[in-house]
C-alpha positions as CSV (number, residue, x, y, z in Angstrom):
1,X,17.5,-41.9,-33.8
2,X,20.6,-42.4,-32.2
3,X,22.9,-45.7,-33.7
4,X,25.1,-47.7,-31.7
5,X,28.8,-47.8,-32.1
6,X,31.3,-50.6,-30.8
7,X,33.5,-49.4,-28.4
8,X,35.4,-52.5,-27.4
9,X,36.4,-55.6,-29.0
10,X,38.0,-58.5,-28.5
11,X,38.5,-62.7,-28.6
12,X,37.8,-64.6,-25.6
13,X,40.4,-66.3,-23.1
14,X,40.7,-69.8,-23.4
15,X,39.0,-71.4,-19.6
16,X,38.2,-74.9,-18.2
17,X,35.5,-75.6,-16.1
18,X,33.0,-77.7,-14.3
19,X,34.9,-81.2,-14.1
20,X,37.4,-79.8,-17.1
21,X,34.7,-78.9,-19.8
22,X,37.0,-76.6,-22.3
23,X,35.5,-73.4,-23.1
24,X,36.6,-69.8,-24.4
25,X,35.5,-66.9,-21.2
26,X,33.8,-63.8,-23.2
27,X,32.9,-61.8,-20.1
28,X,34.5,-62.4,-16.3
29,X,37.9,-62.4,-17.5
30,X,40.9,-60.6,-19.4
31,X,39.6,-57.8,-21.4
32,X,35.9,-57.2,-19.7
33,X,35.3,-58.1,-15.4
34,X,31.7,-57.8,-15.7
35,X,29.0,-55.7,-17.5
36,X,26.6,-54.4,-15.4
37,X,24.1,-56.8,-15.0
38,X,26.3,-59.2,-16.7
39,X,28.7,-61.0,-14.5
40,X,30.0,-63.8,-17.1
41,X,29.7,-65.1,-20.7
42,X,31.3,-68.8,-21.6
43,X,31.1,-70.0,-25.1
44,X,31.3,-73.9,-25.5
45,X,31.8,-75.7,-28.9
46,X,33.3,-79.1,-29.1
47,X,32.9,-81.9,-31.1
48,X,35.7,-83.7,-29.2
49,X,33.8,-85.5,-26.4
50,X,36.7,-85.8,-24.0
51,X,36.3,-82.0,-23.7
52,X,32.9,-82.0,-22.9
53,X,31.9,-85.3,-21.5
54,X,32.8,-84.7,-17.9
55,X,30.2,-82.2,-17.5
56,X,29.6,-79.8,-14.8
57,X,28.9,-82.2,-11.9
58,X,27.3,-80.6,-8.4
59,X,28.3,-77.0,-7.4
60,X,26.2,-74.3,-5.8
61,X,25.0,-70.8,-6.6
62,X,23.4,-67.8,-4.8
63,X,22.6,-64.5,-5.9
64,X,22.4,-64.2,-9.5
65,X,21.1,-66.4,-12.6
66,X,22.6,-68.8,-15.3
67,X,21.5,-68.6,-18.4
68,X,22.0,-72.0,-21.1
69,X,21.1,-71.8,-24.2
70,X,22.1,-74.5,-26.4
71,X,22.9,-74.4,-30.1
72,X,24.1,-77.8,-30.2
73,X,24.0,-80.7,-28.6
74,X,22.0,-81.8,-24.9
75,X,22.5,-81.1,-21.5
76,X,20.5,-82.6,-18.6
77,X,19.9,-80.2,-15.6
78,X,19.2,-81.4,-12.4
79,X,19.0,-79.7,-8.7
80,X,19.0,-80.0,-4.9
81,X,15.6,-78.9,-5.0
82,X,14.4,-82.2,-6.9
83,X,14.3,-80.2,-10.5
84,X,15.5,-81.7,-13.6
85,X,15.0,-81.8,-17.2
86,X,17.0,-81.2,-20.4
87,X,18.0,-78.3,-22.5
88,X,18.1,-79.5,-26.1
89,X,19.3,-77.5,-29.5
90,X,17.6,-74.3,-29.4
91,X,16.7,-74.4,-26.0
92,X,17.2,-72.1,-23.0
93,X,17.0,-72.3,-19.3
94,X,17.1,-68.9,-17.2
95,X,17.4,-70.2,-13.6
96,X,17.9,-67.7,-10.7
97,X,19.4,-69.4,-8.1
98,X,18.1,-66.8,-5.5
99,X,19.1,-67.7,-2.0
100,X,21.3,-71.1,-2.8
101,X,20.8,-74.1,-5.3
102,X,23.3,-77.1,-6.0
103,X,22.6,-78.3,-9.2
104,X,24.3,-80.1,-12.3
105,X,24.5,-79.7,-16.1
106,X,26.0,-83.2,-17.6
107,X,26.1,-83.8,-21.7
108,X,23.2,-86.4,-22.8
109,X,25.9,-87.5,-25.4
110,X,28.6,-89.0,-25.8
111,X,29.5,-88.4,-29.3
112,X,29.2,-85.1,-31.9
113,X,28.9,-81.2,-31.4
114,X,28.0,-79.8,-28.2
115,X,27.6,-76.2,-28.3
116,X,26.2,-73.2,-26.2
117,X,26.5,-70.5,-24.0
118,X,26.2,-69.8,-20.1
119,X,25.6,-66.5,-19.3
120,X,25.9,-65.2,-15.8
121,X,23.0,-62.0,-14.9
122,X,23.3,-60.7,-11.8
123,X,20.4,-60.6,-9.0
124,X,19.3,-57.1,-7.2
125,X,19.8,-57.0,-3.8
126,X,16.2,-57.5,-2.9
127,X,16.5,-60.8,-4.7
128,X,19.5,-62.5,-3.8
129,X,17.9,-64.3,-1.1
130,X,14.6,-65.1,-3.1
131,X,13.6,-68.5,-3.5
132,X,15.3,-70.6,-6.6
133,X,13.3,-70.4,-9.7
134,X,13.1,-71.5,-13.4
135,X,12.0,-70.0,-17.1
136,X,12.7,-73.2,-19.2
137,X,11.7,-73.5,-22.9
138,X,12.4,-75.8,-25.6
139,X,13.4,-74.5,-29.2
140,X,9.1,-74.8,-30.1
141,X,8.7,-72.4,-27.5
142,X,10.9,-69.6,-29.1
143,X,9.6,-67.2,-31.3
144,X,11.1,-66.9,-34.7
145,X,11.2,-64.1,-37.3
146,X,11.6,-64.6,-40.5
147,X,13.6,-61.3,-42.3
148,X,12.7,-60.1,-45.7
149,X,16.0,-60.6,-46.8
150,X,16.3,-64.5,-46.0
151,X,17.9,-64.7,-42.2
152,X,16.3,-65.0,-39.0
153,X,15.9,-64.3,-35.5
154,X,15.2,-66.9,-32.6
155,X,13.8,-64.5,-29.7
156,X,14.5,-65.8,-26.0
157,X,13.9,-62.5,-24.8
158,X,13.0,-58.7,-25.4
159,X,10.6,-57.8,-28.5
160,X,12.0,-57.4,-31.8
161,X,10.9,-53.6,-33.7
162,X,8.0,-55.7,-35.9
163,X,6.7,-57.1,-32.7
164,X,8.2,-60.6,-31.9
165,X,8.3,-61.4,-28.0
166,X,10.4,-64.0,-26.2
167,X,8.8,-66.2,-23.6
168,X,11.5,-65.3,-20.7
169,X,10.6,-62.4,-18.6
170,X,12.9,-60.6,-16.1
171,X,11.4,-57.7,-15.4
172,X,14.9,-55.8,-13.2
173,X,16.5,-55.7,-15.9
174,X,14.4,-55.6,-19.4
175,X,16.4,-58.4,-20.9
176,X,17.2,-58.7,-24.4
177,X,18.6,-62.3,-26.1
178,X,18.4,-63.0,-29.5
179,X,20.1,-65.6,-31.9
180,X,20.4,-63.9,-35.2
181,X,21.1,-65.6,-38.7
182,X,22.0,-63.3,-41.5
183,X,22.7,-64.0,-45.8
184,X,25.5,-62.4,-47.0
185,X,24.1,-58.2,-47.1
186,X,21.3,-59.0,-44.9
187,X,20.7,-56.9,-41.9
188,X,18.7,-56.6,-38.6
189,X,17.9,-53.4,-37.0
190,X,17.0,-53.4,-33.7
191,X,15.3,-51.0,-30.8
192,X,17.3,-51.1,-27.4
193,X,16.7,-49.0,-24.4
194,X,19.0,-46.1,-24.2
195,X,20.2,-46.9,-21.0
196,X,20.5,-50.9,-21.4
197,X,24.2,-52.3,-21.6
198,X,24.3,-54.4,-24.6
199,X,27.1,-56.5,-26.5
200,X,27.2,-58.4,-30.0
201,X,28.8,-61.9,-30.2
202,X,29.5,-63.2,-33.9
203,X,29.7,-67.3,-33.8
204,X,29.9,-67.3,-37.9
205,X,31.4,-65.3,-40.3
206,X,31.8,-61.3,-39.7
207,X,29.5,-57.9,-39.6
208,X,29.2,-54.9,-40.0
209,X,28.1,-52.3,-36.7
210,X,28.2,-48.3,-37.6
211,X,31.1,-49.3,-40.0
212,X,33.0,-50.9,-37.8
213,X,34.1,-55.2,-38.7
214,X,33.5,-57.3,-36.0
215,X,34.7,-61.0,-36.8
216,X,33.9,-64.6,-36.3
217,X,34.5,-65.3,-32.5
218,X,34.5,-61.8,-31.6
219,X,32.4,-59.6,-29.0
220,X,31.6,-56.3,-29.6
221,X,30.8,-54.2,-26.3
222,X,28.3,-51.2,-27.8
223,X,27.8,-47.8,-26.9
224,X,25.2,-46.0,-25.7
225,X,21.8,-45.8,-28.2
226,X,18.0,-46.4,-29.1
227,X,18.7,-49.1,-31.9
228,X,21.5,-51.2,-33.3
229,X,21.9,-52.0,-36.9
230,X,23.9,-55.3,-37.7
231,X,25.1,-56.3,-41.4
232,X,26.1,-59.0,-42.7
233,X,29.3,-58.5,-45.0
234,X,30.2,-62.7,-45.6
235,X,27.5,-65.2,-45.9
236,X,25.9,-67.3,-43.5
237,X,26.5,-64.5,-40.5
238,X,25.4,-66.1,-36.7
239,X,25.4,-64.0,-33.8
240,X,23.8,-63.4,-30.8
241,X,22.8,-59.8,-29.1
242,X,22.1,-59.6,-25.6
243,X,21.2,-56.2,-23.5
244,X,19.5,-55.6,-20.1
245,X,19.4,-53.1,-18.1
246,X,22.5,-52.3,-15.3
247,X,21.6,-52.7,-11.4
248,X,23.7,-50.8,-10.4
249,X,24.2,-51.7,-7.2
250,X,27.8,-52.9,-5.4
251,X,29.6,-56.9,-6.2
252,X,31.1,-59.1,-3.8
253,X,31.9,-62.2,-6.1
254,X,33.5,-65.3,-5.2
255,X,33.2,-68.3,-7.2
256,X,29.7,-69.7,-7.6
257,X,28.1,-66.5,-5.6
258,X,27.1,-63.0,-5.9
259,X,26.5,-60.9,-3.2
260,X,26.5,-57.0,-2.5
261,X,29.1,-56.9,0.5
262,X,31.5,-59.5,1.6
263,X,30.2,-60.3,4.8
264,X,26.9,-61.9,2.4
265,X,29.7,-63.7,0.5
266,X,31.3,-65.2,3.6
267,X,27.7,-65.6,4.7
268,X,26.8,-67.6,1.6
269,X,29.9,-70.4,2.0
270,X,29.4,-70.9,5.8
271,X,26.0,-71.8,5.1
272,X,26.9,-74.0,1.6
273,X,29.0,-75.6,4.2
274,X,26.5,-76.1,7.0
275,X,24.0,-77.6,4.7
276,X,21.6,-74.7,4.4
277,X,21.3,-75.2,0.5
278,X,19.3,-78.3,0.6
């Protein structure tokens, strides 16, 4: 068996964005561009609603998925393709955006904690021009695993080592997304594909990888591995752990798309700006 180490750490840069929505940027900027097939991690947690109530009014996307998975709080979805709906605590949406969406994400609240992530997985190039699709599940529809010592493990995606599967399936790149809740000492071990990218971010309190501390707020970028051992060394540890497979393949990024070659990326605006997304 062959553990995985942290190689990188590091704390998040302090973003805006949607119509001002305040926000710390995890991957996509500073310390970590991308990480093949991950394009961009933001990490929202306010329960100051003039930092949140503004939303993320219409904007477009082609070429790669979003990925919002609340802890805390709602957020109502709704799309040029006449798609809405509402991602409440615990619940996920994996949209791929394939060949052009416009779409919104706008708080259902006005007042307490609003908290999630968005995370940003890139599209291969035979399915950047696919038509848009959804996986969308509420927190009844994600698996849960209860550890022998006390924590537990909300599975979006990927199968846990004793056998617990999450609902969304992408098959490119293998995903793995899991919330994990840890007592003080407890511990998760879990299987990973040698070749998958993964990282570790720690919402609450601090662990232990391969004897290395990883703190609150922190995201640990991992080496390569067949499993990953996380422990818990303060009490009530969250954190999530995400892998997938890389692509592999070349990026032309420019705001809200993701192509392989810049002619696609110019191609993608002149038709945002024609109309061709609706």
């Amino acid at each position: 068996m062959q553990p995985r180490h942290i190689v990188q750490q590091f704390q998040g840069t302090p973003a805006a964005d949607g119509a001002g929505v305040s926000l710390t940027r995890l991957i996509g900027a500073g310390n970590l561009g991308m990480l093949d097939p991950f394009l961009m991690l933001d990490y929202f947690a306010s329960d100051e609603p003039d930092q949140y109530l503004a939303g993320f009014p219409d904007h477009p996307h082609r070429g790669f998925q979003t990925v919002t998975y609340m802890l805390a709080g709602r957020m109502r979805h709704k799309d040029s393709l006449g798609n809405e709906g509402i991602i409440d605590q615990h619940g996920v949406q994996w949209m791929s955006a394939g060949r052009g969406v416009i779409h919104s994400e706008m708080p259902e609240q006005s007042v307490g904690l609003m908290q999630g992530f968005q995370l940003w997985v890139n599209l291969p190039a035979k399915d950047k021009m696919s038509r848009p699709a959804y996986q969308e599940f509420p927190a009844h529809a994600i698996p849960e695993q209860h550890l022998p010592n006390g924590g537990l493990v909300r599975v979006i995606a990927g199968t846990t080592g004793q056998g617990t599967k999450g609902p969304v399936i992408q098959l490119d790149i293998d995903p793995v997304y899991m919330d994990i809740s840890l007592p003080m000492k407890g511990t998760f071990q879990q299987p990973l594909n040698v070749s998958a990218n993964a990282f570790v971010y720690v919402i609450r309190g601090a662990v232990q990888i391969a004897n290395t501390k990883l703190d609150q707020n922190s995201i640990a970028i991992l080496d390569t591995g067949d499993h990953v051992l996380i422990k818990a060394i303060t009490a009530d540890v969250r954190l999530l752990l995400v892998a997938g497979e890389p692509i592999g393949e070349p990026v032309a990024k420019g705001g809200p798309f993701v192509m392989n070659t810049r002619q696609e990326l110019m191609q993608a605006f002149q038709d945002y700006q024609t109309g061709r997304f609706v």
